[in-house]
N, C-alpha and C positions, 0 to 999 in steps of 0.2 A: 400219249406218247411222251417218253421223256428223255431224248435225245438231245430237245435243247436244254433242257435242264442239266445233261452230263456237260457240253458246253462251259455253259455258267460255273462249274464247278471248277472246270480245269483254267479257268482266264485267267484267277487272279495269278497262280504259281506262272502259268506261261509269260502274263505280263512284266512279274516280278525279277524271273531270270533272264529277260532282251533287257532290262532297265538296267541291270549288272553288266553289259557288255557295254555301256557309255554311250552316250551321246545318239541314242535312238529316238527318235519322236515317235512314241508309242501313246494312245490315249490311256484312260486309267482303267484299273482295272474294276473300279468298280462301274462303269460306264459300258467296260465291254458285258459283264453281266448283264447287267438293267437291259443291253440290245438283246442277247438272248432270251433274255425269259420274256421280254414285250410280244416276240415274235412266237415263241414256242405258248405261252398261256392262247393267244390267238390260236393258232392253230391246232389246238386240242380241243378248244370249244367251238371252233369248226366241225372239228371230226366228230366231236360227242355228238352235236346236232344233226350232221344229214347222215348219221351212220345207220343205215337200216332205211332210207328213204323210199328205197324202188316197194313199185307197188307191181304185184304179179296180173299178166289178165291175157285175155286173147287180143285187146285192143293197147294198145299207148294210154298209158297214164295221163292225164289232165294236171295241171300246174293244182287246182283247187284238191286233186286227190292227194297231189305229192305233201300239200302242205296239213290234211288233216293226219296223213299214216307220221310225219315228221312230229304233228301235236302232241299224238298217242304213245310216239317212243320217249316224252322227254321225261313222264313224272316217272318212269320205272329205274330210272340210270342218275338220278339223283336223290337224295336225303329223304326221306318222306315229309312232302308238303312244302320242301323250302323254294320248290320252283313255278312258278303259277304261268298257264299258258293259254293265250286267245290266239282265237285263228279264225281268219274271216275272208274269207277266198282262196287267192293265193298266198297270202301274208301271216306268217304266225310272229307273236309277239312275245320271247320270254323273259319272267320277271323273275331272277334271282335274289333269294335273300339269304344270305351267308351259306349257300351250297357247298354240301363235299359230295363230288360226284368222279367219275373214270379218268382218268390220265392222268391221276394226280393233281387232279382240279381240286382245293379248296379254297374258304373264305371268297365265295363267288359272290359278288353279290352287283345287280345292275342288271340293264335293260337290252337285252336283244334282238334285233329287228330283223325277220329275216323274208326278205322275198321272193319267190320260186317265180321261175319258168323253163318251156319242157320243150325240148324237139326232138323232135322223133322218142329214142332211149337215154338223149341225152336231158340229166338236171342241173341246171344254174340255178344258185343262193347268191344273190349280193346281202350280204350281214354287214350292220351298221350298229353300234352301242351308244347305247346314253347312261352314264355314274357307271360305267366299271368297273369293277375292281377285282381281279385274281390274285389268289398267291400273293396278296402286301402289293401289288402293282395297279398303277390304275392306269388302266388301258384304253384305246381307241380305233375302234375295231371300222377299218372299211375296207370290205374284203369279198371280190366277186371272185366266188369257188364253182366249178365241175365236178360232178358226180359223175363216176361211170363204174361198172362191175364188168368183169371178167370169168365166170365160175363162181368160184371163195374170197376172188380178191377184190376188194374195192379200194378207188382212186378216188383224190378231191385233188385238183389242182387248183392253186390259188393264187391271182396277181391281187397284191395288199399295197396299200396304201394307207400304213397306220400311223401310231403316235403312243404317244405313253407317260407315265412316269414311275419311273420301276421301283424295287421296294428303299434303295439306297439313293431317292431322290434326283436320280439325274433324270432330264427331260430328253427322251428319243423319238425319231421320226426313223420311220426306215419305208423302203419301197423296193417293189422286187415281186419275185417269183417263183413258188416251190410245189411240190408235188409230194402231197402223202402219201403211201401206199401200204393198206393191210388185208390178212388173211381175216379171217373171221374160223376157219378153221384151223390152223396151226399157232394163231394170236402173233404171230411176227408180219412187225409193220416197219416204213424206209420213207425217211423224206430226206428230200432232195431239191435242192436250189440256191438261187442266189438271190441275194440282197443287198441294199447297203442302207447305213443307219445316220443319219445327221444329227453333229450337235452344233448348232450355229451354223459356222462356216466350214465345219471338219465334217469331214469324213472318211468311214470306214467301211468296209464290206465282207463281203463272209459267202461260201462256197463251200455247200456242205452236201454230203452224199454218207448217210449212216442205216445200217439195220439193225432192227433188234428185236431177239423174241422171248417173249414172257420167259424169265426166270436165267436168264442169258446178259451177258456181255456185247456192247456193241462191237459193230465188225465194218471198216470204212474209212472215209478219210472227212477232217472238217480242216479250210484253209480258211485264218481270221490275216485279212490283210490291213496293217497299220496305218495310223498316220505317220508322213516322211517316206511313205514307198516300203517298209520292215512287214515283213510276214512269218506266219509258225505255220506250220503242218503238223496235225495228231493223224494218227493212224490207231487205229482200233483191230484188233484181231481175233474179237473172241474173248479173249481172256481181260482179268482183272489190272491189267497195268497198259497204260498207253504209251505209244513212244511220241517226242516230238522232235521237230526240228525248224531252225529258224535260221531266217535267212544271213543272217551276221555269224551261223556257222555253228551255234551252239545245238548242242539235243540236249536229249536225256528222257527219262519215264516219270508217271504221272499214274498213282493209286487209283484207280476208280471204284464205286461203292457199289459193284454189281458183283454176281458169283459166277 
């Protein structure tokens, strides 16, 4: 998914033009980055992992089944050989080394822990990391997600509790709750939620509601709220330019690198 990555793209111009309006306590822009991409690199190797987890049968799946059909999808959707995986019950263990794998996951490399359990149709993964590293970011991933399907569509809901340190060195802690959601037939996927991200004593948070499908333009709205109380609003429509607005009155558009 790379919604938070369009995010990260638009921060620093939005930060740049509230700093022009005077005396706003906005944090930095390369800080509001480093929060998006901590949070979007997690949640794409979420989705990578339990996508495809249900196991078909006349009976409910067993937590030991969810986690060997989880084992089996992971070397096919990464690099060949760069991801090595043990599985010993319920628990599968992935060991990445410098993977380029789906959501515009690369230079992955670190240890993922993931533990399954089952009720009824529904699968819970609490995922935990030790040395990771995505995308130039090194991350810390403690994250109890929900699996469920619909038809085509499958859901991971996720409350996180992570940490990081993104590729421009600032150190983020965020905590919250979001919801992925994709087709597996039409490849259009939406997440949606809120979080907020600490640095020390500051904070900031973020209230995001985006869609996007392969080869497409997001369609939505993301609200990044400031330090001092100052907020932006992008709205997305589809097409290639976003519009924004912030709260001190100013707008304007913003290029995005989709068609």
């Amino acid at each position: 998914m790379r919604h938070l990555t369009t995010i990260a793209l638009l921060s620093s111009s939005l930060v740049a033009c509230m700093n022009r309006g005077g005396g706003t306590d906005v944090d930095s822009a390369e800080s509001a980055i480093d929060s998006s991409d901590s949070v979007g690199a997690e949640s794409d190797l979420m989705a990578a992992t339990m996508d495809g987890a249900e196991v078909t049968g006349l009976l409910p799946a067993t937590a030991d089944q969810i986690a060997v059909r989880i084992a089996a999808n992971i070397g096919p959707r990464w690099a060949k050989g760069c991801a090595k995986v043990t599985q010993n019950g319920a628990n599968v263990v992935i060991t990445y080394t410098d993977c380029t794998g789906p959501r515009g996951l690369v230079h992955v490399t670190g240890e993922l822990d993931v533990a399954i359990s089952v009720s009824g149709t529904t699968i819970t993964a609490h995922g935990t990391s030790s040395g990771m590293q995505i995308n130039r970011a090194n991350i810390v991933i403690d994250a109890t997600a929900t699996y469920a399907i619909a038809g085509t569509t499958k859901t991971l809901t996720v409350a996180t509790n992570g940490s990081g340190t993104g590729p421009r060195g600032n150190e983020i802690e965020h905590e919250g709750n979001y919801t992925i959601t994709w087709d597996s037939a039409s490849q259009c996927r939406t997440i949606a939620g809120d979080w907020h991200t600490d640095l020390g004593a500051r904070e900031r948070s973020n209230n995001v509601n985006l869609s996007r499908c392969d080869g497409g333009c997001p369609t939505g709205s993301v609200t990044h709220h400031f330090l001092g109380g100052a907020s932006v609003t992008i709205t997305f429509d589809g097409t290639a330019t976003a519009a924004w607005s912030a709260s001190n009155g100013r707008s304007g558009t913003v290029a995005l690198s989709c068609q």
